[in-house]
MARVEXKOL-768758 format. One line per 3 residues: number of its first residue (from 0); for each residue z, x, y of N, C-alpha, C. Coordinates in steps of 0.05 Angstrom, whole numbers. Each point is the difference from the previous one (the first is absolute). Layout:
NUM = Z,X,Y,Z,X,Y,Z,X,Y | ...
***
This chain:
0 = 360,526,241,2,-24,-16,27,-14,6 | -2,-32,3,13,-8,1,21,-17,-16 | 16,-4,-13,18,-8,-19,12,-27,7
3 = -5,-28,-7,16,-31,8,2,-18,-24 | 26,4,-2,15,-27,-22,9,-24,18 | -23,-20,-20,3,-34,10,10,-20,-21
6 = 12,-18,7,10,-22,-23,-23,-18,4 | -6,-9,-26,-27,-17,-8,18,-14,-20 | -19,-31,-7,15,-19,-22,1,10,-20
9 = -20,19,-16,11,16,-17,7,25,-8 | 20,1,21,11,25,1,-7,22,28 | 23,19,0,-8,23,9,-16,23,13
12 = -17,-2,15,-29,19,-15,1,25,26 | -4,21,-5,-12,19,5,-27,9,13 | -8,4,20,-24,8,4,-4,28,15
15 = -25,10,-4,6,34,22,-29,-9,13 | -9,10,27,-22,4,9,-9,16,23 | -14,7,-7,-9,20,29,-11,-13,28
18 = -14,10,18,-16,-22,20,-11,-16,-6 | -18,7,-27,-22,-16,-7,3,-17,-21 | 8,8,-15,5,-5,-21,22,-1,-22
21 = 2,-37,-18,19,9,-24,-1,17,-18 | 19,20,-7,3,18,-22,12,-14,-22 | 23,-14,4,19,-4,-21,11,-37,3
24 = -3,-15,-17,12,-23,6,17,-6,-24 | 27,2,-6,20,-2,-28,17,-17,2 | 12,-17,-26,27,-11,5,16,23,-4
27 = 28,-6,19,14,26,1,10,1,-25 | -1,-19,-20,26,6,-24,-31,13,-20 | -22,0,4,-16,10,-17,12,20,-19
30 = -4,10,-21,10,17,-13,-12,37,1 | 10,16,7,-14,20,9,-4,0,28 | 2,-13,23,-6,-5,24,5,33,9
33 = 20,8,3,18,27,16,-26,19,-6 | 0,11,-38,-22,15,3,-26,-5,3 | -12,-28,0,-29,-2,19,2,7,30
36 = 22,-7,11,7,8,32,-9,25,8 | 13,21,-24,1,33,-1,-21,7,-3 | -8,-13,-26,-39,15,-8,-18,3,31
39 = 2,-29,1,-21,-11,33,6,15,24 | 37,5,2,0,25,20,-22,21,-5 | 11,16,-25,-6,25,-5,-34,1,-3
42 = -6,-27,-6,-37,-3,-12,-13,2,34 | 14,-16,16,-12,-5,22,11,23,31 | 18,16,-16,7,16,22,9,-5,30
45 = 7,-17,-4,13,-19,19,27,-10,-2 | 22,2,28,22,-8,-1,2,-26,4 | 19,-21,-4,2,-24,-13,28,-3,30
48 = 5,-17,14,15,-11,15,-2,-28,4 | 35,-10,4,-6,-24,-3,-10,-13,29 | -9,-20,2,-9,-11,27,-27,-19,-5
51 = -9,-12,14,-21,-23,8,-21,17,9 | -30,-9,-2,-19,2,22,-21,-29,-15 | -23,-2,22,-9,-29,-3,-15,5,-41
54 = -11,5,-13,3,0,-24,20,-10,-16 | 24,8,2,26,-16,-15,15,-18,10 | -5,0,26,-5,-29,10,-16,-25,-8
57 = -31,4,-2,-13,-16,-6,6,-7,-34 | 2,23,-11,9,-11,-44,18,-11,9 | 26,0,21,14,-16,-13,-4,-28,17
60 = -13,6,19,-7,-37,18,-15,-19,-31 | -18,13,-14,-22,-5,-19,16,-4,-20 | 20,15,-12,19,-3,-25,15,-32,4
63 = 5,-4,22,16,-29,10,-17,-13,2 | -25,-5,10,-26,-19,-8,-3,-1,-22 | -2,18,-16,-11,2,-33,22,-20,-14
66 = 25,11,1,26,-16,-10,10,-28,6 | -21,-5,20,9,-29,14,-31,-10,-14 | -14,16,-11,-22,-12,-2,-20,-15,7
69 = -5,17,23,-15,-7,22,-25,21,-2 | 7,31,-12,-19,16,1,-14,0,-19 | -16,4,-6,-24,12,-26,-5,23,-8
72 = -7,15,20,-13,15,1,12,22,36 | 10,32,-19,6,14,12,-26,8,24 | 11,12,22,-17,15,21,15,28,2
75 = 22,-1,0,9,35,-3,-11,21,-12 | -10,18,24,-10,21,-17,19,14,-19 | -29,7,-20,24,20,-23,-14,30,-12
78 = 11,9,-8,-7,26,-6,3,3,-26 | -17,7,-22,0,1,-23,12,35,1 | 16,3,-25,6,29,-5,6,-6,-32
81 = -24,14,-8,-8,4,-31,-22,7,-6 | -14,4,-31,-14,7,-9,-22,-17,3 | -34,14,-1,-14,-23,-6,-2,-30,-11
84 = 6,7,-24,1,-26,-20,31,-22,18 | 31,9,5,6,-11,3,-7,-19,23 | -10,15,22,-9,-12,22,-24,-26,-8
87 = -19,12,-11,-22,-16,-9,16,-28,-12 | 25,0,-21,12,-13,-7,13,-25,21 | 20,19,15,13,-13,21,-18,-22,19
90 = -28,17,0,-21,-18,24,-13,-23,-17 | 2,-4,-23,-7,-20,-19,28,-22,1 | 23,9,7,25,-21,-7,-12,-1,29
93 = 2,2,21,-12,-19,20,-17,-17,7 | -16,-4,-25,-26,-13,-3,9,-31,-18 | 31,7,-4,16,-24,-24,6,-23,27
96 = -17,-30,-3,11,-14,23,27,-7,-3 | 15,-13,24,27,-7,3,-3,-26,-19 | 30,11,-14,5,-28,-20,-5,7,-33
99 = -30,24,3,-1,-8,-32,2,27,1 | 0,1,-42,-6,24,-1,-19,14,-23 | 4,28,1,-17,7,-17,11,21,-25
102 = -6,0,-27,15,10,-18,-25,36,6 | 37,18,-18,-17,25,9,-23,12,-15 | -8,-13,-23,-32,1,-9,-29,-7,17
105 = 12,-22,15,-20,-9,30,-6,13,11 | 22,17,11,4,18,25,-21,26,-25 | 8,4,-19,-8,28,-8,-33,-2,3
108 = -8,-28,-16,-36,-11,8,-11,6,24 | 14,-7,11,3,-9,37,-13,28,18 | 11,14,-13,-3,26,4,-24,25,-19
111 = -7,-14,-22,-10,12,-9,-1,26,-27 | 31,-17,-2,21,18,-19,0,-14,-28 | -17,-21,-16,14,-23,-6,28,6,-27
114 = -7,26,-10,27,9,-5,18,5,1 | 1,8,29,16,12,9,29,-19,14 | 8,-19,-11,22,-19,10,28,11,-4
117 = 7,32,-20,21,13,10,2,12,24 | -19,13,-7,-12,17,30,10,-18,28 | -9,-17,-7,2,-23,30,26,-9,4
120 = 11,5,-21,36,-15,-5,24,24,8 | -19,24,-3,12,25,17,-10,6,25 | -15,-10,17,-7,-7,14,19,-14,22
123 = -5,-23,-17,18,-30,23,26,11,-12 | 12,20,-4,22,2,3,13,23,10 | -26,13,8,2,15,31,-6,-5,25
126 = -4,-14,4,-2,-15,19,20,1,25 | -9,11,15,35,-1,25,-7,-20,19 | -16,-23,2,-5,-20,18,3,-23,-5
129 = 19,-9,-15,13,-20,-8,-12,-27,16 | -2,-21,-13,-13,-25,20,-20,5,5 | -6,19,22,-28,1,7,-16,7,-12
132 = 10,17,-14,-24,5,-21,12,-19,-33 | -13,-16,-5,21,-27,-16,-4,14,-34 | 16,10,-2,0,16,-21,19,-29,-17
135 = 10,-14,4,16,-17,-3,-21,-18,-16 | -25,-9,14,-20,-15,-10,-4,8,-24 | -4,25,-20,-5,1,-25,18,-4,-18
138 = -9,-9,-19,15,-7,-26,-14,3,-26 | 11,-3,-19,-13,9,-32,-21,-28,-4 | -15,21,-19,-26,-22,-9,12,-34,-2
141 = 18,4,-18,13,-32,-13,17,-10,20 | -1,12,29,13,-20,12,22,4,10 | 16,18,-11,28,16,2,5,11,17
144 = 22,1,16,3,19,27,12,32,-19 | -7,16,12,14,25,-5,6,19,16 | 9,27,3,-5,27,11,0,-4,27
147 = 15,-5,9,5,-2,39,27,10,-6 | 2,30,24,14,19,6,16,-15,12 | -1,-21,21,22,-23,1,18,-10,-4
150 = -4,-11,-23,13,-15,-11,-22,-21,-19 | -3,-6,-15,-17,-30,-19,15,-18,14 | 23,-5,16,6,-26,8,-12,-12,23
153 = 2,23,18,-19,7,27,-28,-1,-1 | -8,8,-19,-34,-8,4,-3,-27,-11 | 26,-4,-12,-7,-42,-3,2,-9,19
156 = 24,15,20,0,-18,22,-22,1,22 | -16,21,1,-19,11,14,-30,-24,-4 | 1,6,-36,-20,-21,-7,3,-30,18
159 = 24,-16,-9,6,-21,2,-8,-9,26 | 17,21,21,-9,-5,25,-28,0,7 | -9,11,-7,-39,1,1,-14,-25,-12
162 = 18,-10,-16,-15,-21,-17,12,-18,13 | 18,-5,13,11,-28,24,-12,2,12 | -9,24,19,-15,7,31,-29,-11,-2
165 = -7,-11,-23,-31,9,-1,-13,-21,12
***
């Protein structure tokens, strides 16, 4: 696994990937970052070095499309690492188009949960694929941004940009 920190407009970010595939896409100031790093070692049994191969190459050619707002829509492969439900979750925030979004009672329907909108809010906030997987896109029923490991300022700015690009 390979380990590459890139500067993006907002902010920092982090990514790990193997040949094939993204594992991990974070802003570096995320909170908790070090021990998700550790878990994912120890979960994935795999040593972590820093360096390039075409994978973190391509998130970050795509992260500078996306930010210039040119991209839409990721092609980087990714690798889900979680539980059923979160996954099922995660593959539903990819189904949120660029620009808008969806509150996490949607997402819980969406899925087949329609109760279940804590569930989903612990969920999108495990999430280690930041952007690509637009965890950023949800927000509370009334409209409200909340609960981004981020920052709340950053997923405004994340929004905003999506809502200029469109």
């Amino acid at each position: 696994m390979y380990l590459s920190k890139f500067n993006t407009k907002c902010g920092p970010m982090v990514a790990i990937a193997d040949e094939e595939k993204l594992h991990l896409l974070e802003f570096e100031n995320r909170k908790g970052l070090e021990k998700e790093i550790e878990q994912f070692k120890l979960k994935s049994k795999s040593a972590i070095v820093s360096g390039k191969n075409k994978i973190l190459s391509l998130i970050e050619e795509e992260l500078t499309q996306y930010f210039a707002g040119t991209l839409k829509n990721f092609k980087t492969p990714i690798a889900f690492s979680g539980t059923p439900f979160q996954q099922k979750v995660w593959k539903e925030l990819q189904n949120i188009p660029y620009g808008e979004t969806k509150s996490y009672a949607d997402i819980a329907k969406a899925i087949g949960k329609p109760t279940g909108f804590r569930a989903v809010g612990n969920a999108n906030g495990s999430n280690q694929l930041a952007v690509i997987v637009p965890c950023h896109r949800v927000i509370k029923s009334d409209g409200k941004l909340c609960g981004y490991a981020a920052g709340i300022d950053r997923k405004q700015i994340l929004l905003n940009l999506e809502k200029s690009g469109k």
